[in-house]
C-alpha positions as CSV (number, residue, x, y, z in Angstrom):
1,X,13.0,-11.8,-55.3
2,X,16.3,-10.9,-57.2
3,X,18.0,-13.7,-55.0
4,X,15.1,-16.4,-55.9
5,X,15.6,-15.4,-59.8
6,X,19.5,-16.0,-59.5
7,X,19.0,-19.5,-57.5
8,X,16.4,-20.5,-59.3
9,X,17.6,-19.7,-63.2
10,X,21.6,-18.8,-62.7
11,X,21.1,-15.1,-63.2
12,X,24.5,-13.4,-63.4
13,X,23.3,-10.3,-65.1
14,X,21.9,-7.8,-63.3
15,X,19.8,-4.6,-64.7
16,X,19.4,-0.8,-63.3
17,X,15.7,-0.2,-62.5
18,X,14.1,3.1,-61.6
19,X,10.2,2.8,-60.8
20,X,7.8,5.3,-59.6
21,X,4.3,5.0,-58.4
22,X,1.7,7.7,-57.2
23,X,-0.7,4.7,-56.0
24,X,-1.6,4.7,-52.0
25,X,0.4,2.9,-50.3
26,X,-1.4,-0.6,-49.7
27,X,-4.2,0.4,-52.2
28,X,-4.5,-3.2,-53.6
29,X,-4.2,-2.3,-57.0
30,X,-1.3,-5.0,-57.1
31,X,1.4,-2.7,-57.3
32,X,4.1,-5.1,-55.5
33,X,3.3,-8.1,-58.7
34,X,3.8,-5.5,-61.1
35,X,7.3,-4.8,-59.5
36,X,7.8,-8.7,-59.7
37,X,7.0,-9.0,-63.1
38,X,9.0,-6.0,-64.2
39,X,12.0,-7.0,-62.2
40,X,11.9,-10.3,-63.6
41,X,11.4,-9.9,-67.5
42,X,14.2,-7.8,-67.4
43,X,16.3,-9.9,-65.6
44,X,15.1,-12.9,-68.0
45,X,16.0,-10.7,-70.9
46,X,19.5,-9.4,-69.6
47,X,20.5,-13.1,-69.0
48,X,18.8,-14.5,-72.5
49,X,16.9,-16.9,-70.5
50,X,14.2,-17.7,-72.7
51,X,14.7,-21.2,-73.9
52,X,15.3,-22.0,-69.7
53,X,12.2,-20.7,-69.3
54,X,10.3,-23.1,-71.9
55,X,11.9,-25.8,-70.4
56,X,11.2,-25.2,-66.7
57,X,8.2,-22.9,-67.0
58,X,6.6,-24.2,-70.7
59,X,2.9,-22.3,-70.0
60,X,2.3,-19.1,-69.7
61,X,0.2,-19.9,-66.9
62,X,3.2,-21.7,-65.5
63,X,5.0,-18.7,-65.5
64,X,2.1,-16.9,-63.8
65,X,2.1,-19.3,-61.1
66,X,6.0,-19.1,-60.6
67,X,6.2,-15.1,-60.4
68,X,3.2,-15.8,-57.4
69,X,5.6,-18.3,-55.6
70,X,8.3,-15.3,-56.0
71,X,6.2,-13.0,-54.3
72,X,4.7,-14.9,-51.5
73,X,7.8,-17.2,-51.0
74,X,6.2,-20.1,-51.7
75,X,8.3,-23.1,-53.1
76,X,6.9,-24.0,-57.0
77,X,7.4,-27.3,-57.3
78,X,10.5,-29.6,-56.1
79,X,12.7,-27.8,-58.6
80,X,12.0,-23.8,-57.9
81,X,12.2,-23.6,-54.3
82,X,10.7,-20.7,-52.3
83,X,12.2,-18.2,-49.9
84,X,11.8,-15.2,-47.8
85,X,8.6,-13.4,-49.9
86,X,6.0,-11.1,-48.3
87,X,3.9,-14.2,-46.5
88,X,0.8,-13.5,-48.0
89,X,-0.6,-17.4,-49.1
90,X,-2.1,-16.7,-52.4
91,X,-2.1,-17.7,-56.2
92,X,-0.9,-15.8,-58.8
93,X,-4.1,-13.8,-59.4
94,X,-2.5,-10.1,-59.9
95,X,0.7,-11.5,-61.7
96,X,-2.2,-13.1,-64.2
97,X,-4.3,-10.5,-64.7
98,X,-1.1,-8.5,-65.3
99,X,0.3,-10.6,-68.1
100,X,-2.5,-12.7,-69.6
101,X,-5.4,-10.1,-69.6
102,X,-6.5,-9.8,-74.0
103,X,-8.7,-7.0,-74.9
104,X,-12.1,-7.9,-75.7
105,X,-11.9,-10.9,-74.2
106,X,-13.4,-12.2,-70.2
107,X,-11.1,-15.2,-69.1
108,X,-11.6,-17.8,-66.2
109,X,-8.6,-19.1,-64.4
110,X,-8.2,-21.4,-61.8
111,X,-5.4,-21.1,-58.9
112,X,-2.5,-23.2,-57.2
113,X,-1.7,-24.0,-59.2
114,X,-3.0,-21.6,-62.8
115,X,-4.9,-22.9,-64.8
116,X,-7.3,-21.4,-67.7
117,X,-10.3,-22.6,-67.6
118,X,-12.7,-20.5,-70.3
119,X,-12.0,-17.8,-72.3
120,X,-15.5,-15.5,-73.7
121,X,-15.8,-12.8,-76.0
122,X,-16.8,-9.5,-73.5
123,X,-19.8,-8.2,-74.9
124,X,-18.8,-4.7,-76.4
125,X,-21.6,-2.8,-74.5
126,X,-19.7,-3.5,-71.7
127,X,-17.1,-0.7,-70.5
128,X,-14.7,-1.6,-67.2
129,X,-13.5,1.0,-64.6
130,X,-10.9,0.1,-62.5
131,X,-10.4,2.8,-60.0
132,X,-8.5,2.9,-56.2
133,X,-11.9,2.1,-53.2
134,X,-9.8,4.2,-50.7
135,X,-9.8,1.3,-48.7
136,X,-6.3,0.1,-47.5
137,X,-5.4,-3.5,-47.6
138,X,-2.9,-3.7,-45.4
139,X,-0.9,-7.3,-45.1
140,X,2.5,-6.2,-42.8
141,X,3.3,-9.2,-40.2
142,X,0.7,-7.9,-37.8
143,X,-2.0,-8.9,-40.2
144,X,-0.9,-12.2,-42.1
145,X,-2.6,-14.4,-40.4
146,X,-6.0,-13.2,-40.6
147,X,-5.2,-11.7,-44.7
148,X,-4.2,-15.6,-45.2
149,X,-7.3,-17.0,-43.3
């Protein structure tokens, strides 16, 4: 991802991370985009790259759609092209829960590319639990093909 960042934007600056995590491994609490998101708004804030970002990324949900092409490998657009990422064919689903979630509110996004589509008040009287199933969701080479199917 750190290569794709530096191709893609001309990062020079690089940052010292230290990250720890007591989820299971392949729990599918997205875990690997909250890696890609951290890595990168560091990165994007060591090497000041905000007004680059407007200009190639202007929408939130631009960006959102960008950090999923990181992850997967996927090339966005003509101008960010892809490399080497984990294989998994996907939107930016985790990366936009992650960064565009607002309390109180229930939001409806489209994918491939992101797109908000509705945005409603969550009734109060509702209360969410997110919580780890157990269940492993595993997406190594051996199972791409049917995860991406």
């Amino acid at each position: 991802a750190v290569s794709r960042l530096a191709r893609n934007f001309g990062i020079r600056g690089g940052v010292d991370l230290a990250l720890s995590c007591d989820l299971p491994e392949a729990s599918g609490m997205s875990s690997s985009s909250a890696v890609v998101i951290a890595t990168f708004l560091c990165l994007s804030a060591r090497n000041r790259l905000s007004a680059q970002l407007r200009a190639r990324l202007p929408t939130a949900e631009a960006l959102c759609h960008y950090l999923g092409c990181v992850e997967n490998g996927q090339d966005c657009g003509h101008e960010l092209p892809g490399d080497a990422g984990v294989g998994t064919f996907g939107g930016s689903e985790d990366h936009t829960a992650i960064l565009l979630s607002r309390r109180a509110e229930l939001r409806v996004y489209a994918f491939c590319p992101t797109a908000l589509e509705a945005t409603l008040p969550s009734p109060p009287s509702l209360t969410w639990l997110i919580a780890v199933s157990g269940a492993t969701a595993r997406k190594g080479a051996e199972r791409l093909a049917e995860y991406n199917n």
